[in-house]
C-alpha positions in Angstrom: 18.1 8.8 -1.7 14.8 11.1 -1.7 16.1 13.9 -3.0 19.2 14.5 -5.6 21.6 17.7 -4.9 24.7 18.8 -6.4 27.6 19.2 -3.5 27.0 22.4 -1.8 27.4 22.5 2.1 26.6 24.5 4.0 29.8 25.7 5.2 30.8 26.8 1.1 27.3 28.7 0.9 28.2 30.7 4.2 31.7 31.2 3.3 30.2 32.7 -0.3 28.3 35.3 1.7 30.6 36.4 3.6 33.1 37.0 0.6 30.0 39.0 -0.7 29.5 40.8 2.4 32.8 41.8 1.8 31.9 43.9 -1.7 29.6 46.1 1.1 26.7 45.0 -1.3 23.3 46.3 -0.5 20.6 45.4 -2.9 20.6 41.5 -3.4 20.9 41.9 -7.6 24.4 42.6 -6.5 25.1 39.8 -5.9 27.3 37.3 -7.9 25.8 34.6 -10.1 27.9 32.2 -8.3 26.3 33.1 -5.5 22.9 32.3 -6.5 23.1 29.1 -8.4 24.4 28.1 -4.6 21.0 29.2 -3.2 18.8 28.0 -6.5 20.7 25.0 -5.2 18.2 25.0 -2.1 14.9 25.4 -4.1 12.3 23.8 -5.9 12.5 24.5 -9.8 9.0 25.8 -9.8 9.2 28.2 -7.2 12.9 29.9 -8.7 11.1 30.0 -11.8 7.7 31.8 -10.1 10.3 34.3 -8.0 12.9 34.9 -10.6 11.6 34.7 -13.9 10.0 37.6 -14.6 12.3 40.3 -12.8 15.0 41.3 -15.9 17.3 40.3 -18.4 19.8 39.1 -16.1 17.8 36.4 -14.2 16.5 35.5 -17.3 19.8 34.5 -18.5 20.9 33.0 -15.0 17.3 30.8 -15.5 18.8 29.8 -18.3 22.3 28.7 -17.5 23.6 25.0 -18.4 25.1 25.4 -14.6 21.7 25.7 -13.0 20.3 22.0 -12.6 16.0 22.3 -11.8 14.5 20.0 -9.2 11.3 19.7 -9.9 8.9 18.6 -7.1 4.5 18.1 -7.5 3.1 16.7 -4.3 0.0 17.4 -1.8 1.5 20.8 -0.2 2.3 22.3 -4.0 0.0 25.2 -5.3 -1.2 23.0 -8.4 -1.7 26.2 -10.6 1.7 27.6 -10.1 3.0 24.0 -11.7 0.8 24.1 -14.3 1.6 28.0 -15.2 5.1 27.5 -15.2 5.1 23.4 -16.4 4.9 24.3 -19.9 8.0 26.8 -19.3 10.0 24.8 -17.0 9.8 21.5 -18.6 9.2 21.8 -22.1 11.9 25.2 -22.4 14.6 23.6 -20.1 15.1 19.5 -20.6 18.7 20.0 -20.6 18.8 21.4 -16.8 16.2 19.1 -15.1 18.3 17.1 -12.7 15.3 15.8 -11.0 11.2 15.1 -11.1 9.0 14.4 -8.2 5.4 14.2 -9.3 2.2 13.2 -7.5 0.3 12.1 -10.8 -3.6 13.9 -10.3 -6.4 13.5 -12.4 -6.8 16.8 -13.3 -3.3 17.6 -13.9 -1.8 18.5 -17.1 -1.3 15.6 -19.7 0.4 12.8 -18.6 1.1 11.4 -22.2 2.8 14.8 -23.3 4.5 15.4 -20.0 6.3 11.7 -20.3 8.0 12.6 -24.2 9.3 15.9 -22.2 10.9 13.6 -19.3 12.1 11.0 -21.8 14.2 13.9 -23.2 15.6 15.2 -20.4 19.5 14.4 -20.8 20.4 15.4 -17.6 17.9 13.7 -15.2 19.2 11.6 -12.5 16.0 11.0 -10.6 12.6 10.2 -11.5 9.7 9.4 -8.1 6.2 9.1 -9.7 3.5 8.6 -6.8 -0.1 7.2 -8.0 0.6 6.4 -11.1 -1.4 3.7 -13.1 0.0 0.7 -15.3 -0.1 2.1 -18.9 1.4 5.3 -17.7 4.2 4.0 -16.3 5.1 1.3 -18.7 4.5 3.9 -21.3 6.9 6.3 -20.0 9.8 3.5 -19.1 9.8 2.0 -22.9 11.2 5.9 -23.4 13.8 6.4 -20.5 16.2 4.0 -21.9 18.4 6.3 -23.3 18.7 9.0 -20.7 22.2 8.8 -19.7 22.6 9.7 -16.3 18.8 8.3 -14.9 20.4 6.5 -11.6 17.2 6.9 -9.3 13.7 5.6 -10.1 10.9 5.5 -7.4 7.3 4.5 -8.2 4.6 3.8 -6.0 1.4 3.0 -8.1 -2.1 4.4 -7.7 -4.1 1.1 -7.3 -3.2 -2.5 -7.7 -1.4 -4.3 -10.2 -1.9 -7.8 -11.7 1.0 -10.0 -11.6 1.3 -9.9 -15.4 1.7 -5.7 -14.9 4.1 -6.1 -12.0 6.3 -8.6 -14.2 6.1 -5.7 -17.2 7.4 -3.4 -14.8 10.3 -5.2 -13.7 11.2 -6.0 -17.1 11.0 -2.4 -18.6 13.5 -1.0 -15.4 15.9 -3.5 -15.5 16.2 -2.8 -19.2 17.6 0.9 -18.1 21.3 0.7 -18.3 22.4 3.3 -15.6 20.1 2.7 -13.3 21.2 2.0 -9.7 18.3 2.4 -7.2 15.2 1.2 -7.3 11.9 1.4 -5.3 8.5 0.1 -6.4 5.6 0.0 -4.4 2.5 -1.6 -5.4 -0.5 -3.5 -4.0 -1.5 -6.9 -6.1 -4.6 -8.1 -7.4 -4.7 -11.2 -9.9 -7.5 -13.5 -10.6 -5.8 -15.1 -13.4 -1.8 -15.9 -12.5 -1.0 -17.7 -9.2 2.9 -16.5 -9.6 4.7 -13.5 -10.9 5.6 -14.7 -14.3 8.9 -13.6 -14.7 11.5 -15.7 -16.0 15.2 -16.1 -14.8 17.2 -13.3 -16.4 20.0 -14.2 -18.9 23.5 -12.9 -18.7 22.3 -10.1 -21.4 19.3 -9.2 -19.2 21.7 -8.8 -15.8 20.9 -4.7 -14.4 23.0 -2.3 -12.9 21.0 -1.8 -10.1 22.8 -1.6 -6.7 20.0 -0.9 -3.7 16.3 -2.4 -4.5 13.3 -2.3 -2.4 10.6 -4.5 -3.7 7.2 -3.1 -2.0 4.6 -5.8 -3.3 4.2 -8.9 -1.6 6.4 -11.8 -2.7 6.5 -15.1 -2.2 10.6 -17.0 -2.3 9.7 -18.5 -5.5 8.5 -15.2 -7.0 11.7 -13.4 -5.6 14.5 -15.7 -7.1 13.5 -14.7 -10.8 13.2 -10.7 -9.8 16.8 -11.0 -7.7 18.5 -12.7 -10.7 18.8 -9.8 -12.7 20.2 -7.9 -10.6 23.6 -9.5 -9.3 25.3 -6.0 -8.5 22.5 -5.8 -5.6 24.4 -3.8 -2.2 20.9 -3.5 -0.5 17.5 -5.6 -0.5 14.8 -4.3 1.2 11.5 -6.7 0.9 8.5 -5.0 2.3 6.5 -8.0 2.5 7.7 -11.8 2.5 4.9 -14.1 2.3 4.2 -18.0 2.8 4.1 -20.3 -0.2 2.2 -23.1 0.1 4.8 -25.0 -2.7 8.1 -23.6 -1.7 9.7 -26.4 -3.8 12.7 -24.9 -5.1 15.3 -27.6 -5.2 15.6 -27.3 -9.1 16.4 -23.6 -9.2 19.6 -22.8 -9.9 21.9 -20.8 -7.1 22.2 -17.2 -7.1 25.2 -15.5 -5.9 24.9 -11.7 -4.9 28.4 -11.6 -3.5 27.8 -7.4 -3.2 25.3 -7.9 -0.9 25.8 -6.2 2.8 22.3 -5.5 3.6 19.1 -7.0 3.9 15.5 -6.2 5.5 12.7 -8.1 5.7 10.4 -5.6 6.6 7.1 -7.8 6.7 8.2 -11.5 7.2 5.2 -13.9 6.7 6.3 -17.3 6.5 7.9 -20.6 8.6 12.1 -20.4 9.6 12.2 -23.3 7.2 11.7 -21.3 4.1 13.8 -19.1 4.9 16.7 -21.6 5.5 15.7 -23.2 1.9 16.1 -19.8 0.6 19.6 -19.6 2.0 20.4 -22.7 0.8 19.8 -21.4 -2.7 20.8 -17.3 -2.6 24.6 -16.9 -1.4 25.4 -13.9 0.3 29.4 -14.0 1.7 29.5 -10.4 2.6 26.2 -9.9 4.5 26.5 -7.4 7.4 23.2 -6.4 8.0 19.9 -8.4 8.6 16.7 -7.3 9.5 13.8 -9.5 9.7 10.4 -8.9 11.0 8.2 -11.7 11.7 4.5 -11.5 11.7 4.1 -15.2 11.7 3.0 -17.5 14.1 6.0 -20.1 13.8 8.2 -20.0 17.5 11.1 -21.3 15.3 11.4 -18.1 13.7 12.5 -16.9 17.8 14.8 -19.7 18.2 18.5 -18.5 19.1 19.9 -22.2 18.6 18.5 -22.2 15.0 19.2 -18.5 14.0 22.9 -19.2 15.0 23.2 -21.9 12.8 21.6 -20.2 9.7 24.1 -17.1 10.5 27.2 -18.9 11.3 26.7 -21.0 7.8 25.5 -18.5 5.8 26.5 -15.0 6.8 30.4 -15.3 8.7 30.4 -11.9 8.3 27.3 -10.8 9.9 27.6 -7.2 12.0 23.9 -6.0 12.9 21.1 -8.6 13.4 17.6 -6.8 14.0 14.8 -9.6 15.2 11.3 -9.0 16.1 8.5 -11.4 16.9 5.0 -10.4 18.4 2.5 -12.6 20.6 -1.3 -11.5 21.3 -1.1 -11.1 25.2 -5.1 -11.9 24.8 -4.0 -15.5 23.2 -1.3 -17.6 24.5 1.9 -16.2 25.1 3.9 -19.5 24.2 7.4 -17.6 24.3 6.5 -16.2 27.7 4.8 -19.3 29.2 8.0 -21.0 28.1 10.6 -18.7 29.0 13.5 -20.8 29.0 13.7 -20.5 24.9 14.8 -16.6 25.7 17.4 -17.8 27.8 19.3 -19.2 24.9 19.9 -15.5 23.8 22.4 -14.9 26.6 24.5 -17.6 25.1 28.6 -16.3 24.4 27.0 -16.5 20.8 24.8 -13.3 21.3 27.0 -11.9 24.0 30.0 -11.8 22.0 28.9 -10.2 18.8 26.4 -7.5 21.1 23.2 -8.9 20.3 20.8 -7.8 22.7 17.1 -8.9 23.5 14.7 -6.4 24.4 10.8 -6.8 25.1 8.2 -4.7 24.2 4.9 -4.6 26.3 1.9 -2.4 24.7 -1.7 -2.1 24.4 -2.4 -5.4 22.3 1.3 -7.6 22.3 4.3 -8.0 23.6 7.4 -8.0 21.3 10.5 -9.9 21.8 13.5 -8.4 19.8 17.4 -8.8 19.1 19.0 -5.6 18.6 22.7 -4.4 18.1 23.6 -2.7 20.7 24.6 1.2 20.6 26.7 3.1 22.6 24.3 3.9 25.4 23.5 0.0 25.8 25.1 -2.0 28.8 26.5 -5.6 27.7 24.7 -7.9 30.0 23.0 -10.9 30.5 19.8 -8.8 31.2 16.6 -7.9 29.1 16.0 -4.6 28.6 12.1 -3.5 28.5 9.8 -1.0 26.7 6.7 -0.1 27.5 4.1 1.2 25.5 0.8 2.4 26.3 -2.0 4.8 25.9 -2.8 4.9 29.6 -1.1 1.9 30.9 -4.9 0.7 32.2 -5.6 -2.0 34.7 -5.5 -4.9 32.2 -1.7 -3.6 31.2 -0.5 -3.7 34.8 -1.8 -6.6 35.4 -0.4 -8.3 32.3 3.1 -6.7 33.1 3.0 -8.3 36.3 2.3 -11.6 35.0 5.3 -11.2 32.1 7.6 -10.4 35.0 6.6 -13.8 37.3 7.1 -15.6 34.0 10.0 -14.3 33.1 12.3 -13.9 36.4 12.9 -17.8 37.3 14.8 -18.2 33.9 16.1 -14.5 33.0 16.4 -13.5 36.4 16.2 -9.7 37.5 15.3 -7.1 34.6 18.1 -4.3 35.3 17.3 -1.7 32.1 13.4 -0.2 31.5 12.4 2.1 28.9 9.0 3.8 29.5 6.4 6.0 27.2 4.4 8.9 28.7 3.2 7.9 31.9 0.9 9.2 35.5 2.9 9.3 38.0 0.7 6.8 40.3 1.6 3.9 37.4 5.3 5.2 37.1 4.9 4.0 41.2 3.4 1.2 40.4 5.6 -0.2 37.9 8.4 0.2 40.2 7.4 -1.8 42.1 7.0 -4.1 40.1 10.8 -3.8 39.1 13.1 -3.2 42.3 16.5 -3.6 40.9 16.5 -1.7 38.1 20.0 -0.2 37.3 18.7 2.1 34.1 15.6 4.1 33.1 14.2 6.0 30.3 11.2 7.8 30.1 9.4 9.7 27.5 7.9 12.3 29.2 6.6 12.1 33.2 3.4 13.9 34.4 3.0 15.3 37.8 -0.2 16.2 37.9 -1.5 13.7 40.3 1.9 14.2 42.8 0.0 17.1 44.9 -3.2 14.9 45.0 -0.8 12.1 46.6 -2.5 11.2 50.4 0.2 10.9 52.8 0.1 7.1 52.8 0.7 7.3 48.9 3.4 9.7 49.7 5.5 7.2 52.1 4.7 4.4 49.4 6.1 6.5 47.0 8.9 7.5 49.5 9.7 3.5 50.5 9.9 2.7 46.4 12.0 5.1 45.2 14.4 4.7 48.9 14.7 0.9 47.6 15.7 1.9 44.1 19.2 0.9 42.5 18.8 3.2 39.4 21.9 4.6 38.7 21.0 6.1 35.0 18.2 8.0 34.3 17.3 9.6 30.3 14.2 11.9 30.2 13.3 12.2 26.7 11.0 15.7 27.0 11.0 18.2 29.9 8.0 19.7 30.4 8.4 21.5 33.3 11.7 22.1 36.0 9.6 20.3 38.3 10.1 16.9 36.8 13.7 17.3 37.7 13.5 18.4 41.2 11.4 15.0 41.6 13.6 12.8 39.7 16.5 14.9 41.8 14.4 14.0 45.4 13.5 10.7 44.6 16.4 9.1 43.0 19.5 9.9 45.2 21.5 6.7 44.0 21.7 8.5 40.5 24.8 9.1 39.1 23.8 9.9 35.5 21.1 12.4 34.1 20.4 13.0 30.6 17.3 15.0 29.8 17.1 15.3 25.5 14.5 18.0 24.9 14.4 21.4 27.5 11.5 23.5 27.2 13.1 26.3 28.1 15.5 29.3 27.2 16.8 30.1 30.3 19.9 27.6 30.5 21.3 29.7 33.6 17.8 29.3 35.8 17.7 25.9 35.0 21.2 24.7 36.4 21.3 26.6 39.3 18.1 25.3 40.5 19.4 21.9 39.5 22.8 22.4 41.0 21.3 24.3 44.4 19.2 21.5 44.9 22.3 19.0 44.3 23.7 20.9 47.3 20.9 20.3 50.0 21.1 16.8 50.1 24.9 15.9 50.4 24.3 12.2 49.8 23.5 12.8 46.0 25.6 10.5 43.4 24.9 12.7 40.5 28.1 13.4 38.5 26.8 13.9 35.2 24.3 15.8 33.9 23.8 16.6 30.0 20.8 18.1 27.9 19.9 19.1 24.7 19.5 22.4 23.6 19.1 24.1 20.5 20.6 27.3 20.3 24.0 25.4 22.6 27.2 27.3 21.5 30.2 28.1 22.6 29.1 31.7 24.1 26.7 29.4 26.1 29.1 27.6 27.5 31.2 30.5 28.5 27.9 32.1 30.2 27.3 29.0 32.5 31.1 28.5 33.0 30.9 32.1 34.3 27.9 31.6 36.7 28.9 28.5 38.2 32.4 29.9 39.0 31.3 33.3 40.5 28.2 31.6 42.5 30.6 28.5 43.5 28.1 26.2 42.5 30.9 23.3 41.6 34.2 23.5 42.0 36.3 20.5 40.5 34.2 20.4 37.0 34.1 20.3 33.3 31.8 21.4 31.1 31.8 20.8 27.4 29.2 21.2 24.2 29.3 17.9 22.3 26.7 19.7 18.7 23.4 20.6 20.9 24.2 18.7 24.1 26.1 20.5 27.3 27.7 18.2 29.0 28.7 18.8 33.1 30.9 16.7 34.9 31.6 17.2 38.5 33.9 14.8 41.3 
């Protein structure tokens, strides 16, 4: 929803130059008009109009043509005095083909007063984002927009704080424009003088159009129920920030039914489970399929499974994607941890069943428990999957990883899956070790600088680990270097699976053969699947390697497929 754009794929737009192509044209006047409203299609307003406008009497007419629609776009990277040259031109010459306005409202821009009777006469716009904008502006300009027809996309995000009384204003001018569908407002708040948004609960005259909302301030449940009631047609809520009210009495507010609503996302989530299961006592939502919910609250009910599968099988029967986070301060108490058994209620047929998976995250500061959907690269077990994070995964980490592990093994048992950021090799050792039955790994990017510093004693550690290992599947997220491989190759002979997602190099045909020679010195290897992501992968490319593995007999019973960028090899 950032952007608007007519339908013009890119397909159509290659298929139009090759019919052009076609006409043997050599200068690029000859082409067709159709041609170029396709690539105006592609471009800012302001730079067709610097390019185009002065060239001849043709492109003057095409710059002119109800069938070219402007997007017009004002932001950090744009050349401020190209705008304001062609702003005048632009805006005040052609309101009928503005489609849509991004501005980034600066002080020394042109005048904001003028430039808001030009927008609230443009019969044609369908988006309006205004960045930094202050109060009076914007309710100025939102009193006008009311009768712009086609005005389905508003994003604001204001240039200092508002009072609740300003916030309220704005809520009541938007939801007063009839086709609007998506809304976004961002805004800090600052009130010495109201305790609570005072907005009222919208009538049946006052009910909006508006279909996906994101609501950036901060907002308490009894601030939300007045702003959600006027818009019953909500598909998607999106609250940045949920905060604790110290009276969440809301017992005499009428229910609310948003029987649209399939997704919602609490991005922030400041406040105890209880709330939020008086808030669903209150807001009915049948069709819910996505939940998010972000807790940065110190309440352990808010990482109960027994109560979250309560709420959900009450509330939301026809839940699909449930995203949970909750942090601890591994230099406080880490009561989920020191009480592990509370995780183990997430392995439940509950969870299991509907693919719910817990993950934790270790970095620098906390460690992260989370529930999580799973994809199609997840493995359906009664296992937790962990992510580590770290700068330089120092002493302090280690030994707080170590610790997480004892805590956690007597009730979870084994951890099987591990996905790891950019790491030395002596703590990619070291880590493990800590983790000897590990089935999966993923790794950001691994540095082997320190493997030719390795004493011999390190070595035959290093040896003794990796002999031990279980790991069947291994992702490498960036290759910096073949060598990587050759090591993970060496080291890792159980591995059956090898996925590497960024190459750092352009010759594909070096890259297997050494991976496949090597392969053939050690007979023992599992590997039977290798795929990697490359850029410039086509079907030529696939023919090339195809070619060379064939002719040097590097495999024999294979298959090798492209699948977009990835190359996919197979081999019995």
């Amino acid at each position: 929803m950032d952007s608007v754009k007519r339908k013009s794929p890119i397909d159509y737009l290659s298929k139009k130059f090759r019919n052009e192509s076609h006409r043997s044209i050599n200068y690029i006047e000859h082409m067709s008009n159709e041609c170029f409203f396709e690539i105006f299609d592609y471009l800012d307003g302001y730079v067709i109009y610097e390019a185009f406008s002065n060239l001849n009497s043709r492109f003057q007419q095409l710059l002119h043509s109800s069938t070219l629609l402007y997007k017009i776009k004002l932001d950090i990277s744009t050349p401020e005095g190209i705008f304001e040259k062609n702003y005048s031109q632009i805006i005040g010459r052609h309101q009928p083909q503005i489609l849509s306005i991004h501005l980034l409202m600066k002080n020394a821009m042109f005048p904001a007063t003028s430039l808001f009777i030009v927008i609230s006469q443009c019969m044609h716009l369908e988006s309006l984002v205004l960045y930094n904008i202050r109060a009076h502006l914007l309710h100025s300009l939102l009193k006008n927009l009311t009768k712009l027809p086609c005005l389905f996309l508003l994003k604001v995000n204001t240039h200092n704080s508002f009072t609740l009384q300003e916030i309220s204003d704005t809520y009541q001018f938007t939801f007063a424009l009839p086709k609007l569908k998506y809304f976004e407002f961002d805004t800090d708040t600052y009130d010495t003088t109201n305790l609570i948004l005072p907005l009222s609960i919208a009538t049946h005259q006052q009910f909006s159009h508006i279909t996906c909302f994101c609501i950036g301030q901060s907002c308490s449940y009894k601030e939300l129920f007045p702003i959600i009631s006027y818009t019953p047609e909500l598909y998607r809520l999106k609250l940045s920030y949920a905060v604790y009210d110290d009276e969440p009495d809301i017992e005499n507010v009428l229910k609310i039914s948003l029987k649209n609503l399939k997704y919602l996302s609490f991005e922030r989530f400041e406040m105890e489970f209880n709330e939020l299961k008086l808030f669903m006592k209150k807001i009915l939502i049948p069709k819910l399929e996505f939940l998010r919910v972000n807790v940065e609250y110190n309440d352990i009910v808010c990482f109960n499974a027994n109560h979250w599968e309560e709420l959900i099988c009450k509330n939301f029967p026809h839940l699909k994607k449930f995203y949970l986070k909750y942090p601890e301060d591994y230099h406080r108490e880490c009561v989920i941890l020191k009480n592990s058994t509370q995780l183990k209620q997430f392995f439940s047929s509950f969870w299991i069943e509907r693919q719910w998976l817990l993950n934790i995250e270790i970095n620098d500061s906390s460690i992260i428990y989370a529930i999580h959907s799973s994809t199609q690269n997840d493995v359906i077990n009664s296992s937790i999957q962990f992510i580590l994070i770290s700068d330089n995964y120092s002493d302090e980490f280690c030994i707080f990883l170590k610790s997480a592990i004892d805590y956690l093994s007597p009730t979870i048992g084994q951890i099987y899956d591990l996905e790891i950021s950019d790491i030395s090799l002596n703590r990619f050792i070291q880590i493990l070790n800590f983790l000897p039955k590990l089935n999966s790994l993923k790794i950001s990017s691994l540095s082997l600088k320190q493997f030719k510093c390795l004493s011999n004693d390190e070595k035959e550690r290093l040896n003794f680990i990796t002999n031990q290992n279980q790991i069947r599947k291994i992702i490498l997220e960036q290759m910096n270097d073949i060598e990587e491989i050759i090591f993970l190759l060496e080291h890792f002979t159980q591995m059956t699976y090898l996925k590497i997602d960024s190459i750092n190099t352009l010759h594909m045909e070096l890259f297997l053969r050494i991976i496949l020679l090597k392969i053939q010195t050690k007979p023992n290897h599992q590997l039977k699947l290798l795929s990697f992501y490359i850029s410039a992968a086509d079907d030529k490319m696939i023919e090339t390697l195809q070619t060379m593995i064939d002719f040097e007999k590097l495999l024999f019973n294979y298959t090798i497929k492209r699948s977009m960028e990835n190359i996919i090899l197979e081999w019995t």
